[in-house]
C-alpha positions as CSV (number, residue, x, y, z in Angstrom):
1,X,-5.5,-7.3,13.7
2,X,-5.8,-3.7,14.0
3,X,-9.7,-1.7,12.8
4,X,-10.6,1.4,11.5
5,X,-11.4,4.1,13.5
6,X,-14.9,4.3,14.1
7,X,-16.7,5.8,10.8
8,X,-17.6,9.3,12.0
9,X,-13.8,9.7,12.9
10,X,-12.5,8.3,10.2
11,X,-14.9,11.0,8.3
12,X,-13.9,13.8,10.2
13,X,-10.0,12.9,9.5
14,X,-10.7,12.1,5.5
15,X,-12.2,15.8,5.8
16,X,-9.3,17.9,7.4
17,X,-7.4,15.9,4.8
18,X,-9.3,17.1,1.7
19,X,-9.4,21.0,3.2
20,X,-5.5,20.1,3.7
21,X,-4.6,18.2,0.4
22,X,-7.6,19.0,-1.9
23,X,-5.4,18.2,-4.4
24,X,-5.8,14.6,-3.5
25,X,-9.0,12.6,-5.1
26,X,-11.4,12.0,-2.7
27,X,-10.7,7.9,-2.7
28,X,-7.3,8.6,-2.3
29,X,-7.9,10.9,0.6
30,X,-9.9,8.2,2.4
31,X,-7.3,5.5,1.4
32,X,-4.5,7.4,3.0
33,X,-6.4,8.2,6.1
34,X,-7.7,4.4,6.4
35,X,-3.8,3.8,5.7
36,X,-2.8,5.6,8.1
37,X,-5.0,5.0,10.9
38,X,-3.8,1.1,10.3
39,X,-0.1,2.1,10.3
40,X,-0.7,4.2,13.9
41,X,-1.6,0.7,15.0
42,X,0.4,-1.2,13.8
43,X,3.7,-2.7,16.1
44,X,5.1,0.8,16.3
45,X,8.8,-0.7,15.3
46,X,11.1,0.8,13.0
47,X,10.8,-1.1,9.9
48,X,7.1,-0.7,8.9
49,X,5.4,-3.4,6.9
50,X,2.5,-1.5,5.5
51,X,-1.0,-3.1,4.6
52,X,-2.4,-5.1,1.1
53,X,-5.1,-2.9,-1.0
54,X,-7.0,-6.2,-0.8
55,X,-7.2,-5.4,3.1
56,X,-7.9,-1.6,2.7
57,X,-10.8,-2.9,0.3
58,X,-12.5,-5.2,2.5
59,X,-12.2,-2.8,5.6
60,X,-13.6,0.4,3.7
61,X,-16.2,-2.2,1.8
62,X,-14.7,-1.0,-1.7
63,X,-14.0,-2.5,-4.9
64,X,-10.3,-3.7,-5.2
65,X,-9.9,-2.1,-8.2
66,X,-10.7,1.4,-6.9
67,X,-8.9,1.0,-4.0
68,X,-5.8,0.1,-6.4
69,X,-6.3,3.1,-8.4
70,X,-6.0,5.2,-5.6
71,X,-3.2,4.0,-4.6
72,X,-1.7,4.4,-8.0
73,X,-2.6,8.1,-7.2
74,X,-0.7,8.0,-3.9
75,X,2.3,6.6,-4.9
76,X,2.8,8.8,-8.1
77,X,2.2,11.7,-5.7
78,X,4.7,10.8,-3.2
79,X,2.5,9.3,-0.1
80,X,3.3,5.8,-0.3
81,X,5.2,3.6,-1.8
82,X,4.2,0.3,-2.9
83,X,5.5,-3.1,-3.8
84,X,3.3,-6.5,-4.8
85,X,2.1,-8.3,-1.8
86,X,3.2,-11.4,-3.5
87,X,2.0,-14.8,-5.0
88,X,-0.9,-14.4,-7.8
89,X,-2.4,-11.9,-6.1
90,X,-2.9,-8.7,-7.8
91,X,-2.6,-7.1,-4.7
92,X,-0.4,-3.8,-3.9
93,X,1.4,-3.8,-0.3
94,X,1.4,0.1,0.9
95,X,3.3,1.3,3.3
96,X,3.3,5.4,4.3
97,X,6.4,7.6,2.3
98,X,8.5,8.2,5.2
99,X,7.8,12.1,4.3
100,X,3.9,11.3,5.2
């Protein structure tokens, strides 16, 4: 299953994205870099399959519920897009705007 960068990389990236996007709330900013750091390493095939917020939550050690609201944010600003990861779950599945 593929990690997070190491935590002083995955700082330095969440902080070119703020000076870059400081539009973006700062959770946001660190759930699209975590999300896309997980995407890079992903299988690298065309049809991408994105990863939970429930995953994103327990990799960044952050409450579900923020983690969704961020991705609220992303979605209604055009960075990902987002369907139910299914069952009961009240997880979103993310997967990167083809733009991002």
């Amino acid at each position: 299953m593929p990690e997070l960068p190491d935590p002083v990389d995955l700082q330095r990236q969440w902080q070119a994205l703020q000076i870059e996007q400081p539009q973006l709330d700062p959770l946001a900013a660190l759930v699209l870099v975590a999300l896309r750091a997980l995407d890079a390493q992903g299988g690298g095939g065309e049809e991408k399959t994105g990863t939970t917020t429930a995953v994103l939550s327990r990799r960044l050690g952050i409450e579900h519920a923020l983690v969704r609201r961020a991705a609220t944010e992303l979605e209604s600003g055009g960075w990902v897009l987002t369907r139910p990861a299914g069952g009961a779950s009240p997880a979103l599945r993310l997967i990167l705007s083809p733009v991002c």
